[in-house]
C-alpha positions in Angstrom: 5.8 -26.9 13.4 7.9 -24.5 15.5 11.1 -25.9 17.0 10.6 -27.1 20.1 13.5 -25.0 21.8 13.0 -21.4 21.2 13.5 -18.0 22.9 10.9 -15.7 24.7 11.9 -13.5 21.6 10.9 -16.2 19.2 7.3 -17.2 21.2 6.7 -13.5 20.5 7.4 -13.4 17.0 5.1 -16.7 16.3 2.4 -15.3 18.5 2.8 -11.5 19.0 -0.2 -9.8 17.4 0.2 -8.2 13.3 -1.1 -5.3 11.9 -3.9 -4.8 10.0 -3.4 -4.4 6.6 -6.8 -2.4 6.2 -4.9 0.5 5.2 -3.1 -1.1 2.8 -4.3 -0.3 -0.5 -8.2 0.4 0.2 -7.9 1.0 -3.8 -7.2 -2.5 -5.0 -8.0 -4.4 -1.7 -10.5 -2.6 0.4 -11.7 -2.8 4.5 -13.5 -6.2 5.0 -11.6 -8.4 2.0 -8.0 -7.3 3.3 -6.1 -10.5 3.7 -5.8 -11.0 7.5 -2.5 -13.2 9.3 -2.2 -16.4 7.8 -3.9 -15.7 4.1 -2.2 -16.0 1.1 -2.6 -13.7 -1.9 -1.7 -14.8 -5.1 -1.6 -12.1 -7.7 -2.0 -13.5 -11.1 -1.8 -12.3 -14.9 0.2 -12.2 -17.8 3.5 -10.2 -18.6 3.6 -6.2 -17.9 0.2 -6.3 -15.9 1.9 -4.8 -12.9 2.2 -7.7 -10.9 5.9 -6.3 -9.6 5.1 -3.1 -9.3 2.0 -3.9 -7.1 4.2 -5.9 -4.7 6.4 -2.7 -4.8 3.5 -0.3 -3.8 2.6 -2.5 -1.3 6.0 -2.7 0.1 6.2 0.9 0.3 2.9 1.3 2.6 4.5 -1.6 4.4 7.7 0.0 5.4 6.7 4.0 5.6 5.0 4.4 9.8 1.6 6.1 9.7 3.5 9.4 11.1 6.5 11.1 11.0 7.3 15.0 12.3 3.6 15.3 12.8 3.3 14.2 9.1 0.5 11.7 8.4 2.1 9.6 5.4 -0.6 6.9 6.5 2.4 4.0 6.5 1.5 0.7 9.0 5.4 0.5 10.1 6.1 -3.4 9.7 9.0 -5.0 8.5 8.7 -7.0 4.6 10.7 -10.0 3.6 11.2 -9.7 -0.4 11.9 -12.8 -2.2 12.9 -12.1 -5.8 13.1 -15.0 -8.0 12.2 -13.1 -11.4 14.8 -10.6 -10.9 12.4 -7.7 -11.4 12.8 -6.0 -8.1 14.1 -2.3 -8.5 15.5 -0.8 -5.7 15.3 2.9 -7.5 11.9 2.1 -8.0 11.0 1.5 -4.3 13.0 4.3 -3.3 11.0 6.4 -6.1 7.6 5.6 -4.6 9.2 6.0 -1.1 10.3 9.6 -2.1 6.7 10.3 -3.7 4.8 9.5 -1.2 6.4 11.2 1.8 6.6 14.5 -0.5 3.2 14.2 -1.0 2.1 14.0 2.3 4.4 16.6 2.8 2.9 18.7 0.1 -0.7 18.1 1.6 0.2 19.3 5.2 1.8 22.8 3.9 -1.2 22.6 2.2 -3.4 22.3 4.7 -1.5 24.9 6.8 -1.7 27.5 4.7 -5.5 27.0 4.3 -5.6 27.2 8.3 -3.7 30.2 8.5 -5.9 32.0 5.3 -8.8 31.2 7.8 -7.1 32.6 10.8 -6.0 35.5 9.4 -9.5 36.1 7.9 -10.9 35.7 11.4 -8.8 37.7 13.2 -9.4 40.7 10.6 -12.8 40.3 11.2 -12.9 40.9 14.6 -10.0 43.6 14.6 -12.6 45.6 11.9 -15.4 44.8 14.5 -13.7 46.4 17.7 -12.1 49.6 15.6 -14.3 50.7 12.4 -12.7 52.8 9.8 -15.2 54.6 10.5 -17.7 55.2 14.0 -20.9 56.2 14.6 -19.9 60.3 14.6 -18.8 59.5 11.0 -14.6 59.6 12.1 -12.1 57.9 10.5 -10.0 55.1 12.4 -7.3 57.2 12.9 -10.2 59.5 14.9 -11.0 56.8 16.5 -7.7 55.7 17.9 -7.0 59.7 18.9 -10.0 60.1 20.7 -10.6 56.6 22.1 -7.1 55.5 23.3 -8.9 52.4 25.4 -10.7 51.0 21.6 -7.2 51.2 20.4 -5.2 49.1 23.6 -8.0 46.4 22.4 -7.4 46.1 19.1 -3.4 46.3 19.6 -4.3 43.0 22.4 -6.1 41.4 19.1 -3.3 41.6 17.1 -0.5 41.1 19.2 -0.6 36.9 19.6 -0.2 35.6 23.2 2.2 32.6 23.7 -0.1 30.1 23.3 -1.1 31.5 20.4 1.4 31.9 18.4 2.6 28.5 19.2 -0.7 27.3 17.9 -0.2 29.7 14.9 3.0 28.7 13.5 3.8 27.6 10.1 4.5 24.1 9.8 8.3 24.0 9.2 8.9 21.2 6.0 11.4 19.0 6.9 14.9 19.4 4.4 15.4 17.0 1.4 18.4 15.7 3.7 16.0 14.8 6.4 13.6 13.3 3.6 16.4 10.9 2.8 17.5 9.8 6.1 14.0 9.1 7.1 13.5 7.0 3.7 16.9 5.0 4.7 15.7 4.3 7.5 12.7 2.8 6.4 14.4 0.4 4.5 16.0 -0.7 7.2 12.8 -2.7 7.8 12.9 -4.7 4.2 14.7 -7.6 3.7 15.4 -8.4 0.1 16.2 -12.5 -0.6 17.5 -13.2 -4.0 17.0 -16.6 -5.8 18.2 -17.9 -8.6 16.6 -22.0 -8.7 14.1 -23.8 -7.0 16.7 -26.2 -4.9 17.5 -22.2 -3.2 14.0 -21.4 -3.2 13.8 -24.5 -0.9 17.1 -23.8 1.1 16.2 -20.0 1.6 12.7 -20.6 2.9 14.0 -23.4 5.3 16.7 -21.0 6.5 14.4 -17.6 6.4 12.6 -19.4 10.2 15.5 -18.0 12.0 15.0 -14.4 10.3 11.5 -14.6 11.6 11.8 -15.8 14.7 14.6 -12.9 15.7 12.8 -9.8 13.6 9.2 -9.9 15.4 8.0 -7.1 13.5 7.8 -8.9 10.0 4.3 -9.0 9.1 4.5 -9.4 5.3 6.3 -12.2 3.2 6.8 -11.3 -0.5 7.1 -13.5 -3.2 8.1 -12.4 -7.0 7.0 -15.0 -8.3 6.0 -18.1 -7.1 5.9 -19.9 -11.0 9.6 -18.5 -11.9 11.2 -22.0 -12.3 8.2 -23.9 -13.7 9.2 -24.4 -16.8 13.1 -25.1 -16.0 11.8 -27.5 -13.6 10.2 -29.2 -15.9 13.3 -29.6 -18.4 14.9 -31.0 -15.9 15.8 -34.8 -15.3 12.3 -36.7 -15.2 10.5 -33.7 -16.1 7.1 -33.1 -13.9 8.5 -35.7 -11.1 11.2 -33.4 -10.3 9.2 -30.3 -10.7 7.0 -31.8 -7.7 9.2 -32.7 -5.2 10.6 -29.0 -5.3 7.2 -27.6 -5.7 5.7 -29.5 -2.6 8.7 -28.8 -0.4 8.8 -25.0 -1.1 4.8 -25.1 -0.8 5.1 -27.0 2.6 7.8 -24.6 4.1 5.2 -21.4 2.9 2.4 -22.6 4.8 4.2 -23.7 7.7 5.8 -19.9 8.1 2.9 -18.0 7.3 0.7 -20.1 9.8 3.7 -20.1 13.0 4.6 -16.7 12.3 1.2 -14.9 11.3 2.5 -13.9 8.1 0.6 -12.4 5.1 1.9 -13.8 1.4 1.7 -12.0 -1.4 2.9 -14.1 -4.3 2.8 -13.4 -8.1 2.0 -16.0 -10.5 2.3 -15.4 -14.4 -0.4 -16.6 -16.8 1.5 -19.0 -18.8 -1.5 -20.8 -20.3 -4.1 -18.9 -21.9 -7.4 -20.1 -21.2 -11.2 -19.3 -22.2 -13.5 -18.0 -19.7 -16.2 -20.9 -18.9 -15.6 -22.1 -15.2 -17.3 -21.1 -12.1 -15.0 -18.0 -11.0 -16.0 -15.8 -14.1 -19.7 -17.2 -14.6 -19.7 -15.3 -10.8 -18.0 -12.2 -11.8 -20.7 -11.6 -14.6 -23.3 -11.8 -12.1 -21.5 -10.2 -9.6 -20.8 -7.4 -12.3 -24.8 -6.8 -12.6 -26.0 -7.4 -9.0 -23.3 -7.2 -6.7 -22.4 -3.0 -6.9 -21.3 -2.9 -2.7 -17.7 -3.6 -3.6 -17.0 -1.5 -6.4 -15.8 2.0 -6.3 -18.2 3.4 -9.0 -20.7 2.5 -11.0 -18.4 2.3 -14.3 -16.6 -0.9 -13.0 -19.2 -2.7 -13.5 -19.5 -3.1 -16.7 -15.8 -3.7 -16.8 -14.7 -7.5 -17.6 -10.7 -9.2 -17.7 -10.2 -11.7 -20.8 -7.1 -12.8 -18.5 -8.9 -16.2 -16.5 -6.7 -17.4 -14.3 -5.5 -20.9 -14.6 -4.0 -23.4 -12.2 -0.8 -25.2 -13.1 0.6 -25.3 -10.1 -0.8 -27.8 -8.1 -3.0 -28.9 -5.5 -0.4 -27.7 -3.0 -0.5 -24.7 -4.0 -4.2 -24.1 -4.4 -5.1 -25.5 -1.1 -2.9 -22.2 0.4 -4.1 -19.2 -1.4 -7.0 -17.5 0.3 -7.5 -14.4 -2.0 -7.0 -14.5 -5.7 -5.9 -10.8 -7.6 -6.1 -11.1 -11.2 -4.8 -8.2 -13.2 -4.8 -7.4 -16.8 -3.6 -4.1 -18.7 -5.4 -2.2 -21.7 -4.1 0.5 -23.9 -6.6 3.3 -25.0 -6.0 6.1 -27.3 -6.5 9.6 -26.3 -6.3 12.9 -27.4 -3.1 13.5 -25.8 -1.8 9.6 -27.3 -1.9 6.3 -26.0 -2.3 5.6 -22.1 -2.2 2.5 -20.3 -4.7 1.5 -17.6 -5.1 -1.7 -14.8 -8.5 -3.8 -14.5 -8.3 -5.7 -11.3 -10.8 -8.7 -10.0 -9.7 -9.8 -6.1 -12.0 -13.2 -5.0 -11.9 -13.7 -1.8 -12.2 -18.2 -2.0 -13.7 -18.5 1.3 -16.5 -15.9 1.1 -16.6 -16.0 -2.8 -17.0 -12.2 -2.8 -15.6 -10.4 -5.4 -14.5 -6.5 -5.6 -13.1 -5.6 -9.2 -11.9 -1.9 -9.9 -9.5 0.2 -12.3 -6.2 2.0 -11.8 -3.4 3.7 -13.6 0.3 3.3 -12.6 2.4 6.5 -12.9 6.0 7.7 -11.4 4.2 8.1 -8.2 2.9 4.7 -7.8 -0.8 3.1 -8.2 -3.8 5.5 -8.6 -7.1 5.9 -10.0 -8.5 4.9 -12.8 -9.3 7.8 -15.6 
């Protein structure tokens, strides 16, 4: 629960209305299995599957607004709470994917511009040609036709002179400077909040003490957590082994829920596969079918026949099974190509509630997560 003595401030961070995370990453999570206010999304596989750098991509989205100088970077503009406990979290990265994205959009709009003003110019041509011929009717030039028809040639000069309007509607779209590229990035990271942990016991301290963050920042929306199984096995080794292991795992667990539930929150928490398992329960026996009857979800026909040998396995608990609502399994595969050997993602997102299942490919680059090839 709550505390029972809180602010207007605080009321409005527990029950003031959160984005939608539609927008996301329609690639890996798409419209209608997008994890809404309260879910939990644990992203699961083994070492080097891109588990941190997934959390990262999605932090970028998180923190980038959907405009800027008339820019559409396509950002949702809500604050991120980070928790590291692997110590993977790159700031260069972040700012890397930060910087990439905002060019891009950048890129797209001059783009875009000069395509518009190709098309204008085109137009306006056009119609200049249609009003003054090079050559009339009589068979003279232009020049002819501007001696001997001084009222033709006032017209076309009113064509091609631009009123006010006009050339305000006509002018090039002015990039903003690399200086201006990095302020604005700054100031996007004003709305992450990074948390580094280095045991369990501060896992549990730094969650209990996180309520007042929340309750003062209402625009936090997303609670990050890299990763939730980082102590598992130094828990275990210490004093009576799995006892002690519990007691931290249930209270950290307990504190999760209770914030994401008060304060709305969507968690996105990786867990490592650190028991290897063979595919026979219920989850994959679905994604087979799924892969030859279910083709809604999937963003082209060659996902289907695509399958992980990752299955996820529970060692954390019940307490921790009982909060995830989405489940993001990701495995990576090398290929050889012409050009050498290239890495790509395979991806399988159950939704537990629904049981629908979406499953696609990517490749991770310097600019961040993007289709599969």
């Amino acid at each position: 629960m709550a505390a029972i003595s809180e602010t207007g401030a605080q009321l409005f961070a527990r029950l003031g209305e959160k984005p939608s995370l539609a927008r996301l990453n329609p690639k890996l999570i798409p419209p209608g299995l997008e994890p809404r206010p309260g879910d939990v999304v644990e992203v699961y596989g083994s070492s080097g599957s891109g588990k941190t750098e997934l959390l990262l991509n999605l932090t970028a989205m998180c923190v980038l607004p959907e405009q800027w100088k008339g820019i559409n970077i396509g950002g949702l503009g809500t604050s991120v709470v980070f928790v590291d406990t692997d110590h993977q979290f790159s700031m260069l990265r972040l700012f890397a994917l930060l910087e990439h994205k905002v060019t891009n959009a950048i890129h797209q709009l001059k783009l875009r511009d000069n395509i518009e003003d190709h098309g204008k110019e085109k137009a306006r041509t056009s119609c200049i040609r249609s009003e003054c011929p090079d050559k009339n009717s009589d068979g003279i030039d232009q020049k002819g036709c501007v001696r001997q028809n001084p009222k033709v040639n006032v017209q076309c000069a009113r064509r091609t002179t631009p009123s006010a309007d006009q050339s305000t509607d006509d002018a090039h779209f002015s990039p903003p400077s690399e200086e201006e590229v990095e302020a604005f990035i700054k100031a996007c990271l004003k709305r992450l909040y990074i948390v580094k942990i280095a045991s369990s016991n501060q896992l549990v301290i730094t969650l209990h003490s996180l309520e007042s963050l929340l309750a003062s920042q209402c625009d936090i929306s997303v609670l990050m957590l890299d990763s939730v199984s980082a102590f598992y096995w130094l828990d275990r080794m210490k004093g009576d082994g799995a006892h002690h292991q519990g007691v931290n795992q249930k209270l950290a667990f307990t504190i999760l829920s209770r914030l994401v539930q008060d304060y709305h929150l969507v968690l996105f928490a990786t867990k490592a596969a650190l028991v290897a398992k063979q595919p026979q329960n219920e989850f994959w026996s679905r994604l087979d079918s799924a892969s030859e009857t279910d083709c809604s979800h999937r963003t082209s026909s060659s996902t289907s026949s695509l399958k992980l040998s990752t299955e996820h396995h529970e060692f954390m608990g019940q307490e921790w099974t009982k909060l995830v609502t989405h489940r993001l399994v990701l495995e990576q595969r090398d290929h050889m190509t012409s050009d050498g050997p290239i890495s790509s993602f395979l991806s399988v997102l159950k939704h537990k509630t629904s049981g629908n299942i979406y499953s696609c490919q990517f490749t991770i680059d310097q600019q961040g997560i993007q289709d599969g090839r």
